[in-house]
C-alpha positions as CSV (number, residue, x, y, z in Angstrom):
1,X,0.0,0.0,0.0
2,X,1.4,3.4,-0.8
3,X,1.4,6.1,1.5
4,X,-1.3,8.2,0.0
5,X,-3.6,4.9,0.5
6,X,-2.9,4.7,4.2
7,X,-3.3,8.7,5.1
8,X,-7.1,8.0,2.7
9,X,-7.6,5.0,4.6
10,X,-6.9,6.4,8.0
11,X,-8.9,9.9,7.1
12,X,-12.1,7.6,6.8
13,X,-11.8,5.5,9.7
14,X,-11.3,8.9,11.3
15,X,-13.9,10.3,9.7
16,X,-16.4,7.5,10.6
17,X,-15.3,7.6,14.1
18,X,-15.9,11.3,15.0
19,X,-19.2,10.3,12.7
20,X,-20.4,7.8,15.4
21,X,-19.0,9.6,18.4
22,X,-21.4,13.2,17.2
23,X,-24.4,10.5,16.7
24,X,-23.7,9.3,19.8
25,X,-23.7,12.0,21.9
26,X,-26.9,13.9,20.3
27,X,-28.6,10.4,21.0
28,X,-27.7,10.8,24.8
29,X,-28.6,13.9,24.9
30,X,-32.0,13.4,23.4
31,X,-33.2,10.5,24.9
32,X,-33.2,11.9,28.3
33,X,-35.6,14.7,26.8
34,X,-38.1,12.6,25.4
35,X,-38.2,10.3,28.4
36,X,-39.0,14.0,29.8
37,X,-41.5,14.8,27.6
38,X,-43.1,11.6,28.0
39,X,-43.3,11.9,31.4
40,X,-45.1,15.2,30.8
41,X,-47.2,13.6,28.2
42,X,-48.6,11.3,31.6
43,X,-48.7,14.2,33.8
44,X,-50.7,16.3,31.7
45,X,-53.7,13.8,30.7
46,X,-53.8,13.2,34.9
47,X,-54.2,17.4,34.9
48,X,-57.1,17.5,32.9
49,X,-58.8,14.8,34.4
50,X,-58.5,17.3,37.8
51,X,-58.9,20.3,35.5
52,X,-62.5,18.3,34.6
53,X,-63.7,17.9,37.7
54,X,-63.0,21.0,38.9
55,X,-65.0,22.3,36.6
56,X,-68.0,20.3,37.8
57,X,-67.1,20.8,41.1
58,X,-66.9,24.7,41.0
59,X,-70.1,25.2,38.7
60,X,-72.5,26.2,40.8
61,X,-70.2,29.2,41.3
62,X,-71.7,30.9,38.5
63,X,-75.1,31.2,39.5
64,X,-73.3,33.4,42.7
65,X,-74.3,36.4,41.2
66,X,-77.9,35.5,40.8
67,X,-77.6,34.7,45.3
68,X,-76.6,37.5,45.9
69,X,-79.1,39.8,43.8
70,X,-81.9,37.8,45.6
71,X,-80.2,38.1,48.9
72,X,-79.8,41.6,48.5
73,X,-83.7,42.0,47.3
74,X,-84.8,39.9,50.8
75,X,-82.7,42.1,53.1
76,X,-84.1,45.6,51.6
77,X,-87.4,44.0,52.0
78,X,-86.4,43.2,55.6
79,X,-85.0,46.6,56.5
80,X,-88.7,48.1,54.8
81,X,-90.5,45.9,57.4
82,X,-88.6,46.9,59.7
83,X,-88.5,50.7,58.9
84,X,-92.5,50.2,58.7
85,X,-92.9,48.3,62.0
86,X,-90.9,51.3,63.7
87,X,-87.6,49.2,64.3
């Protein structure tokens, strides 16, 4: 083998290796990332299932508004009877 074959020989063995060694280290740093995301994937279906019944759970809450106006209604009607009664 001639000398020129060697030093072409060597640059893509070289080559290959800093090849597999870049593949390799973007695969370990990727992996732990989607295991991540995964995890996050898990997380957030269990976070709208809460989300849900929140949802139900606080519902009522909108009708607040409509209380209190009635509330409100009763006591001026209280405080007329008892402005009429003298009290």
């Amino acid at each position: 083998m001639s000398t020129v074959s060697v030093w072409a020989a060597t640059g893509w063995v070289v080559g290959y290796t800093i090849g597999i060694i870049v593949v390799l280290v973007v695969v370990a740093l990727v992996v732990p990332i989607l295991v991540l995301a995964h995890r996050i994937g898990g997380q957030a279906a269990t976070i709208d299932a809460s989300l849900g019944e929140s949802v139900t759970n606080t519902a009522a809450l909108s009708q607040l508004n409509t209380t209190i106006d009635h509330a409100t209604e009763i006591i001026t009607g209280l405080q007329r009877g008892r402005q009429r009664l003298g009290g």
